[in-house]
N, C-alpha and C positions, 0 to 999 in steps of 0.2 A: 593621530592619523586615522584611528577607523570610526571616529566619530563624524570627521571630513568626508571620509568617503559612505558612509548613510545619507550625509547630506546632499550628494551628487547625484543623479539619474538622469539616463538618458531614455527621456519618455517615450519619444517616437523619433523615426529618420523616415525619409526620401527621397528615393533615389531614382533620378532623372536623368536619359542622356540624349545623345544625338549623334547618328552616323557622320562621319568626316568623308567619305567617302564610296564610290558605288557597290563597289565587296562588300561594306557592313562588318569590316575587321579593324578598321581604325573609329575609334569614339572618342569623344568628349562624357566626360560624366562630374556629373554635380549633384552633390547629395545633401538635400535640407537635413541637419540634427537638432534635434531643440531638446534642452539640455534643461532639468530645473534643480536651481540651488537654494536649498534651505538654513546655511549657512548664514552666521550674523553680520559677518565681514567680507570685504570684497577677495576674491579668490583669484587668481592668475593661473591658466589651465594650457595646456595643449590637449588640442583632438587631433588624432591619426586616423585615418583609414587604410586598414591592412586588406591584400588580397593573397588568396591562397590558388596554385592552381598546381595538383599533381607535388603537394608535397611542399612547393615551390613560395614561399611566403614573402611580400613586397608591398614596401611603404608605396602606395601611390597619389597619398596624400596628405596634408595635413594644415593647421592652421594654427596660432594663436590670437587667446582671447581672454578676456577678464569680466568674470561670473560676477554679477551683485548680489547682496546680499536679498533672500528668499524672493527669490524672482526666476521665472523662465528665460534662456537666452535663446535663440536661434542663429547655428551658424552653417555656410555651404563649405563645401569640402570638393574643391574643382579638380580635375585630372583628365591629362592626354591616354587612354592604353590602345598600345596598337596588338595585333595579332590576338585580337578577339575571336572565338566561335560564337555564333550567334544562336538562342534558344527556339527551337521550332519542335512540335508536336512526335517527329520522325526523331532528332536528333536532340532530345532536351538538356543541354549544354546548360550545370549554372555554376557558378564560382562563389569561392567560398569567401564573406567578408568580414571582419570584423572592428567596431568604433571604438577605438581607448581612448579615455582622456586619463591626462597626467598633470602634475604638478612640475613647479620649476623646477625640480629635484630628481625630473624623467621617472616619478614614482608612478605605478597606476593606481587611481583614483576606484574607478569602476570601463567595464567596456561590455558590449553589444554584440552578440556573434548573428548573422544570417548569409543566407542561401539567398543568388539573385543570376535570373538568366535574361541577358540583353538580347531584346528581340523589338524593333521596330514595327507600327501598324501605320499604313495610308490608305485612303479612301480613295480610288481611281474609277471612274466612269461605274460608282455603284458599287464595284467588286470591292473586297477587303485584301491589302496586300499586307504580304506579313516579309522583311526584310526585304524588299523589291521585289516578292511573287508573289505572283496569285494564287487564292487557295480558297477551294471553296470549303464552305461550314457543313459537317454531312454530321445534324446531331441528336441528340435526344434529349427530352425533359426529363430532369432528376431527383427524386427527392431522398436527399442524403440521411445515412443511415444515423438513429440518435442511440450512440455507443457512449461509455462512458470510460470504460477500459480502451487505452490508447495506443496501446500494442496489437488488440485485437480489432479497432478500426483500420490502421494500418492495412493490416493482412487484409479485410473483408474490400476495402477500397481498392486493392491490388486487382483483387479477385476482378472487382468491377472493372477497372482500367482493363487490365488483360480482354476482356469478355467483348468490352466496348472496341478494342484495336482490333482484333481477331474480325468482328463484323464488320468493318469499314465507317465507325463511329470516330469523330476526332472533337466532336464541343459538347458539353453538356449544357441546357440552361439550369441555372440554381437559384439559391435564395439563402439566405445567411439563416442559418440556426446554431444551435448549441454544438461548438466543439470544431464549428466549420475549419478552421484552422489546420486541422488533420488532411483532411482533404483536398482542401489545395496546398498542402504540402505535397501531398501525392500526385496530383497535377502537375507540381510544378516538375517534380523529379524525374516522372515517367513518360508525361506528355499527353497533355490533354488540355482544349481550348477552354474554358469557362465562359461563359457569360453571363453576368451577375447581376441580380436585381435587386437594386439597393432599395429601392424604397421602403419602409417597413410600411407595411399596409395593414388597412383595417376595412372590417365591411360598413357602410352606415348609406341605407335607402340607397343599393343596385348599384353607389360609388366609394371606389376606393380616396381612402382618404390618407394624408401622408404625413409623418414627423420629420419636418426637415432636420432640428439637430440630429434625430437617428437615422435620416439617410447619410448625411456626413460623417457619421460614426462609422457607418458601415464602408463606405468608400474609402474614408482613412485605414479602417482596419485592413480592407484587404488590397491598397494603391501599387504595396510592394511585389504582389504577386506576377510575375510574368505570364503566369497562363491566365491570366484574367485578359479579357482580350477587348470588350465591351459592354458596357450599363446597358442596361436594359430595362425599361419605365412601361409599366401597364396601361395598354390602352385605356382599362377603365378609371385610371386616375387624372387628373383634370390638372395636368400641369403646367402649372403659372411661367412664362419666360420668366420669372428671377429667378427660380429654379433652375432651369436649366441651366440659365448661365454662371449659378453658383457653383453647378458641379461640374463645367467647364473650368471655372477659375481653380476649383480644388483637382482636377485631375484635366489635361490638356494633352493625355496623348494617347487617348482610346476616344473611338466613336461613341456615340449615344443612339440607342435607337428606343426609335419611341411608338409603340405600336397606333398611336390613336393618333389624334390630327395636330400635326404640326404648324402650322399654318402660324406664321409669326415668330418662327423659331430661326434665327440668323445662324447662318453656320451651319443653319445641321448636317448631318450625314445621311444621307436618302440611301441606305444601306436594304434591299429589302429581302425578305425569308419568307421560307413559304412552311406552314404548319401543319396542311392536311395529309392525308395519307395518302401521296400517286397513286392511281387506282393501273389496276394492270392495262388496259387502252390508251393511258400518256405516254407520252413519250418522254424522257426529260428536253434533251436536245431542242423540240419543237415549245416545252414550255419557256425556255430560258431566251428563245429569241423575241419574244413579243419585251422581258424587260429582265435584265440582269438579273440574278437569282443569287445572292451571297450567300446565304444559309436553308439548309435544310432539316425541319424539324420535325418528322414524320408519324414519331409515337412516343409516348411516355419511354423509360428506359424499364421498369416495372411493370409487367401486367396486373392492371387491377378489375376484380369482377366481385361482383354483387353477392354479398355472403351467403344471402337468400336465394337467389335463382340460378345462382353462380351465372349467371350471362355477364359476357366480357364488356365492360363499362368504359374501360381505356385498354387501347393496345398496347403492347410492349414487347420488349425483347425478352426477357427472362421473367419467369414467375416468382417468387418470393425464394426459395431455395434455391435459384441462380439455374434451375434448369431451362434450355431455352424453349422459347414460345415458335409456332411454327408462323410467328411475322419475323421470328431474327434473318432466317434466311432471305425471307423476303426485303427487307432496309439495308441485306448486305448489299445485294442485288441493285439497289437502288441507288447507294452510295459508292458506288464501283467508281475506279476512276478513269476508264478505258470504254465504250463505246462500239463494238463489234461487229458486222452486219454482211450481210454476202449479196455482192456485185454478181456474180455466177459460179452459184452455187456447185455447179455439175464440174468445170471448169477449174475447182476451186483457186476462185480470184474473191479477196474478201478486203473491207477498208475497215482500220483498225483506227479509233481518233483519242487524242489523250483529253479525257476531260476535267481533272483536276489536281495533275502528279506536276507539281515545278521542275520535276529532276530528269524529266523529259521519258522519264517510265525505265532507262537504262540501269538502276538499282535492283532489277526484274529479271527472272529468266520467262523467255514464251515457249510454249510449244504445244503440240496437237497431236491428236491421235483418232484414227478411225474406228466404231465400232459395229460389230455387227451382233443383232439381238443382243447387246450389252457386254459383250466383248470385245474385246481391243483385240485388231487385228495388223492394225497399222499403227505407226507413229514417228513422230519428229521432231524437229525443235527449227525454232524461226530465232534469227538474227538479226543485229541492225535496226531492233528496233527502239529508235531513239526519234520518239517524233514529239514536238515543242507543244507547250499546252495549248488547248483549242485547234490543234492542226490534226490532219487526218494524212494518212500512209496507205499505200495498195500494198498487199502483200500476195503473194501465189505459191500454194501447198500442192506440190505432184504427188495426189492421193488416188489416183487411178485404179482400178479394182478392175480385175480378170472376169473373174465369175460370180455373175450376182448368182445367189442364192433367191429362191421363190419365194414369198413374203417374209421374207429376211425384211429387219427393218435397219438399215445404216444413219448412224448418226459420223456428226463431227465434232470434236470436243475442241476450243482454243481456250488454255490457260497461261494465267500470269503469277509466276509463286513468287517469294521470296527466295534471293539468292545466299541470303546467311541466315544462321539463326540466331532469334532474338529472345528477350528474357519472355513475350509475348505468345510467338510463336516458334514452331519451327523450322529448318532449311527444309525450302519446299512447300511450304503452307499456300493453298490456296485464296491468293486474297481476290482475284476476278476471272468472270470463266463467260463463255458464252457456247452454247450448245446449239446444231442444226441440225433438221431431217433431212439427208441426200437423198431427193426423190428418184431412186432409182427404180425403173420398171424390168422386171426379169419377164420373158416366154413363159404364159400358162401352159404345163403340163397339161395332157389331155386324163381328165378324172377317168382312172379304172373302178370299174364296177367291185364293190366286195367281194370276195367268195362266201363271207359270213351271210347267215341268215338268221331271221329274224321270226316270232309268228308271235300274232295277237290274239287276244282274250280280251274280247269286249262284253265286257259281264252285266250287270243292271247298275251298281254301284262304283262299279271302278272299269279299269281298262288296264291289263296288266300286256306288259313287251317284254318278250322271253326269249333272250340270244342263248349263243354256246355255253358263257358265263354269268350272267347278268341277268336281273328280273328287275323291273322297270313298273311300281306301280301308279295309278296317277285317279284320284279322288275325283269322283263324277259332281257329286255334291258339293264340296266345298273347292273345287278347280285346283288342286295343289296336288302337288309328287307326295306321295306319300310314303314308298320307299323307292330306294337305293340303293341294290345288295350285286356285289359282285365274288364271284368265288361261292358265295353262303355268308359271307362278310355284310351287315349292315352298315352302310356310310353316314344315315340319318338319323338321328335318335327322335328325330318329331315331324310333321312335315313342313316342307317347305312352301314359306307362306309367302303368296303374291303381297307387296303393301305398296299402298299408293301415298304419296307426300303431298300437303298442301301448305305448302310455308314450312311451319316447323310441329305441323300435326299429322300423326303416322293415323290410314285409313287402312281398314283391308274389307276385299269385298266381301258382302254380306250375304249375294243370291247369286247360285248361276241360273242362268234363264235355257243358255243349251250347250248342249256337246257334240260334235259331230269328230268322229274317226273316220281316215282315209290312210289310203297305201300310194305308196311310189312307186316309179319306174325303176328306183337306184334300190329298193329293198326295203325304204324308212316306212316308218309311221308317222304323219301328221295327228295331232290332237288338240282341236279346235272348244276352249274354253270362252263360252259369253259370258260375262260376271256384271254384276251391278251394284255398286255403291253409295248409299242414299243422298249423299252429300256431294257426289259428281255426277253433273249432268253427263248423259252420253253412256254408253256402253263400253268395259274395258275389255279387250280382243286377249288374251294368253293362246299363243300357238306352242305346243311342246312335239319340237320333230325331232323321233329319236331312233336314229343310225341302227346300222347291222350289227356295229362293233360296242353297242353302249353311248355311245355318246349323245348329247341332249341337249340341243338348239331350244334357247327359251326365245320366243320376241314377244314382247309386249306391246300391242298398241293400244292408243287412247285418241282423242280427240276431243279437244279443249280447249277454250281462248283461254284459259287461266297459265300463266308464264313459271307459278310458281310450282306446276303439279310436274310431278316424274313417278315414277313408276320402278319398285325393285321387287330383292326379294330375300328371305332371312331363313339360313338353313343353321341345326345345331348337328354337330358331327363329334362325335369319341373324341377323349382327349387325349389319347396318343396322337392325337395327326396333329402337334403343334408347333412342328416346323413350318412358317411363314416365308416363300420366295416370291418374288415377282419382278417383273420388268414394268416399269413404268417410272413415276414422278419418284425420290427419293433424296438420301435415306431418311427423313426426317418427315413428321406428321404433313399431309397437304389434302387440300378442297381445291374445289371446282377454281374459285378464285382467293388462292391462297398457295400458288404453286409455282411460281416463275422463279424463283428464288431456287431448285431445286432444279438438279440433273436427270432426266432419264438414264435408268440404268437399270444391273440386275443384282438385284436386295434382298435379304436374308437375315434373319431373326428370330429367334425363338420364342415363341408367345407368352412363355413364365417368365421373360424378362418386360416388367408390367409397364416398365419407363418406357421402353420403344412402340409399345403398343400402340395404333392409333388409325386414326383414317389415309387412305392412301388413295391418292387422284390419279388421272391420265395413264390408267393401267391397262398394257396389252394382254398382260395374263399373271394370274397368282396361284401359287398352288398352296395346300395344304398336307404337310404330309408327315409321316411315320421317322422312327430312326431307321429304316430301311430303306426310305424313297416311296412309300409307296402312297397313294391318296387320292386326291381329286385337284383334278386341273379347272379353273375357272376361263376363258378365254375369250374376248372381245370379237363381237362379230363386225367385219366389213369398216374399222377402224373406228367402230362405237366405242370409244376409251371406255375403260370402266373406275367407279369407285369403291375401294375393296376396304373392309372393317370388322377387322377378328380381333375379339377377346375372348380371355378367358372367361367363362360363367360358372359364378360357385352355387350348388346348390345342393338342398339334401334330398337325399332318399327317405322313404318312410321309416325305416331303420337307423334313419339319423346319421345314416353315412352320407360323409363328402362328396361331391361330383363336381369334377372339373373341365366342362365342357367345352367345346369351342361355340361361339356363335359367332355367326359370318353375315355380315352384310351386303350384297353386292346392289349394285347398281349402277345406272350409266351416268356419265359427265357429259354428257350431248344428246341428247334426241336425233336420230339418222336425218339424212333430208331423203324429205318425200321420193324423188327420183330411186334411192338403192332400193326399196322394196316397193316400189310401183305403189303407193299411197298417194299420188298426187291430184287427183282424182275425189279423192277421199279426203283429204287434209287430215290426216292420222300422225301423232307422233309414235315416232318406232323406239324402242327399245332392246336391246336385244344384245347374248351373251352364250357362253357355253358351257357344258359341265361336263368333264370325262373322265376316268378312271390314267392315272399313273402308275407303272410300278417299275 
């Protein structure tokens, strides 16, 4: 008997089935086994197919047959099961199976254990339906981890899974390498689409060239997998139709797409995906009506950059270490499956559209909250919202507010969480949000004059402002603050240096040409900086008008056709002040155009913690302060957003002691328009910002 049974294996199976009906709970399944026997003599066998569900284990098939001597048999294994679940990316339902064959003596021979979750794909007007919905592809390119320890890809894969649901990722594309196996195991289990490129490619002269037996290899190996959802053929390979329709005949129930020209291809599937990165000015809604949009594939899932210049060479979502990259929030944003937008705003009447949840978004809790300067002041929760995919809902939030506050700024937050928690995430997890500014206009207070006063020293070299507290120096020669002491306390360790940007080259001016000091009616000092820059045409303006009470209006003008030039400025200040707050773009690193994916709000971090550290966009004000509170306030003038960039700086002392400084970048994310500082005239871009004293 166990010589018999070495001779028996069952080399491959598949397993094929078919909805009987429109729920996708009643099937047909027929399952190819091809069996080879090495035996001298003919063999008489049964195959069973057993299914396990919850414990629950049931012959739901079986068949006999009679093995020749060393030869492969193939036989199908048909069965009715009703009360099926069916496997989809949210709910990945897969049942346990296993193929025995026996002898006439009901002994087992050998048998086959696998994992299989029935999930049907059709092709309707373009879109991919997956068990009769629609679901759009929202995914990343992936190039899977080469582990060799199998325990430890498991967990690393998890990780990925987890990282990828969390951002509103549900397909990967891949490519068969070493160990792939692992992988969509984890796919299959946890839920995630695949789409797999079978070809094994090769480069030769700008074309991919292809092994057909090892594309068929690969297709057989992975046909079983239910998260495998669609072949995917590289535009640059030049595929022949008897290719295709070879791996039509080997697999008939997944699409094919083929990135390059079809043209002669019968049947195909005109499935189409779009690769680039939305830029913040699309819309999606407005790309998807010119032609259906089944998938979206926005960035590698991996950030990869240039070991040399370290510039970012491909986008991604996480960096090598799984920390994320500040595009995840951006692809979360993108891959939302809700739609948001305000009919009247004031009123709040807002239309909410589901753009790719089958479950009609009811699996979801919503609700809203008002904030003022980044505090929630109000909030609620919205109901009933069950609206069928591609359809859109009016909804109305009575958020009514008494008393505006004077440049208070009120946002409105609408979120979609999860209503349980999962191995993924938790009850509550924010998966889509859409945030807006309530243009609300509060009565200008009429400006009281200070009681403080102020008196100047306009010396040969400098020009010093000297309040109750505070001494205010400011560089005649080199046009820069030179200090910042309030109390007898210096705030600047160096001065702070005007620097101009030209692309990704930091200038700073070289000459001032003049200086003119003036006084105001409200107590200020004006201090009229001309600087010049050899490398920019035109003269750069620095005005520093500084208050009774200390405080220090910078604007910078310039005047330039060059699109790329802005104008900031870089102060180094003591390294007790590294508590980092601000109200603006958050909590996660953002740019100019790298920031829609992120909330305004009010954020908070301590600058020795080096991972949070980074640039921050669309900022109304940041401060830098003391464990007491106490520091300097940076603030945006006239809703010139600013962009704010503190690190720590290590450096030594001549003594070879440590310094852990802060260096602070400020500068603006918009140039003013001409009209708020009467530059129209002129064609000057404004920049402009503020600095004061906290305690």
């Amino acid at each position: 008997m166990k010589e018999l049974d070495k001779a028996i294996k069952i080399d491959r199976y598949y397993v094929n089935s078919k909805a009987l009906n429109e729920t996708y709970d009643q099937i047909y399944m027929y399952t190819d086994v091809l069996i080879t026997y090495m035996g001298s003599r003919i063999q008489p066998v049964k195959i069973e197919l057993w299914m396990t569900d919850n414990e629950d284990e049931n012959l739901v098939a079986d068949i006999r047959c009679v093995l020749t001597a060393k030869n492969r048999s193939k036989v199908t294994l048909e069965s009715e099961i009703d009360g099926i679940r069916t496997w989809t990316v949210d709910l990945p339902k897969c049942y346990s199976f296993k193929i025995v064959v026996k002898n006439e003596k009901d002994e087992e021979l050998c048998q086959k254990k696998f994992e299989h979750g029935f999930r049907f794909i059709e092709i309707n007007n373009n879109m991919i339906n997956i068990n009769g919905k629609q679901v759009t592809l929202n995914g990343v390119i992936y190039n899977n981890r080469e582990q060799y320890d199998i325990e430890d890809m498991q967990r690393k894969y998890i990780e990925d899974i987890s990282i990828m649901k969390s951002n509103n990722i549900n397909t990967v594309i891949t490519y068969d390498y070493n160990n792939a196996e692992v992988f969509y195991d984890m796919c299959n289990k946890y839920g995630l689409y695949v789409i797999n490129k079978p070809i094994t490619e090769q480069e030769h002269e700008e074309e991919l060239l292809f092994d057909e037996e090892e594309t068929k290899n690969v297709i057989k190996k992975y046909i079983n997998y239910s998260c495998v959802i669609v072949w995917n053929i590289d535009s640059r390979v030049n595929v022949p139709i008897n290719l295709y329709k070879k791996i039509m005949i080997l697999d008939n129930t997944r699409p094919i797409y083929y990135e390059g020209n079809a043209t002669g291809l019968k049947n195909y599937n005109p499935v189409t995906f779009t690769y680039n990165f939305i830029k913040e000015d699309e819309v999606i809604d407005d790309v998807s009506k010119g032609h259906p949009i089944a998938g979206r594939f926005l960035c590698d899932y991996i950030m990869i950059r240039d070991e040399e210049t370290e510039e970012v060479t491909q986008k991604g979502v996480v960096y090598n270490d799984r920390h994320l990259t500040p595009y995840a929030s951006e692809l979360k944003k993108k891959y939302e499956m809700i739609n948001i937008y305000p009919k009247d705003i004031i009123k709040g009447i807002f239309s909410i559209k589901n753009c790719g949840d089958a479950s009609a978004l009811k699996d979801y809790d919503f609700s809203w909250e008002i904030l003022e300067d980044g505090i929630v002041i109000k909030s609620g929760r919205l109901t009933d919202i069950d609206i069928p995919i591609h359809k859109r809902k009016e909804i109305y939030i009575d958020y009514n507010i008494q008393d505006i506050l004077e440049n208070a700024w009120y946002h409105i937050n609408i979120n979609m969480s999860t209503k349980e928690e999962s191995w993924w995430a938790e009850k509550g997890y924010n998966v889509a949000w859409a945030q807006y500014r309530i243009p609300y206009k509060a009565p200008k207070k009429r400006k009281i004059k200070s009681s403080n006063e102020a008196r100047l020293r306009d010396r040969k070299l400098k020009v010093e402002v000297i309040g109750n507290n505070f001494e205010i120096i400011v560089d005649k020669l080199k046009g820069n603050i030179r200090s910042i002491e309030f109390d007898r306390q210096e705030y600047v360790l160096s001065p702070v240096k005007v620097y101009i940007e030209n692309g990704f080259n930091r200038l700073e001016m070289s000459k001032v040409k003049d200086v003119k000091v003036t006084s105001t009616t409200e107590g200020s000092y004006e201090i009229d900086i001309i600087g010049k820059c050899p490398q920019i045409k035109g003269n750069i303006k620095t005005t520093y008008i500084i208050e009774p009470d200390g405080r220090i209006n910078i604007i910078n003008k310039i005047r330039s056709s060059n699109k790329f030039i802005k104008i900031g400025m870089m102060l180094e200040i003591p390294a007790e002040y590294n508590d980092f707050s601000w109200f603006g773009k958050g909590p996660n690193d953002t740019y100019p155009d790298i920031n829609s994916g992120t909330k305004v709000g009010l954020y908070y971090y301590n600058l020795n913690n080096s991972i949070k550290s980074g640039n921050k966009s669309d900022v109304r004000w940041a401060a830098l302060t003391d464990s007491d509170g106490e520091g300097l306030l940076f603030e945006s003038c006239k809703d010139i957003l600013l962009n704010i960039y503190p690190r720590v700086h290590n450096s030594y002392s001549i003594n070879q002691e440590e310094n852990n400084n802060i260096i602070l970048d400020v500068s603006c994310t918009s140039k003013a328009k001409y009209n708020i500082f009467d530059t129209s005239s002129t064609g000057e871009d404004v920049y402009a910002f503020s600095i004061k004293r906290v305690i």
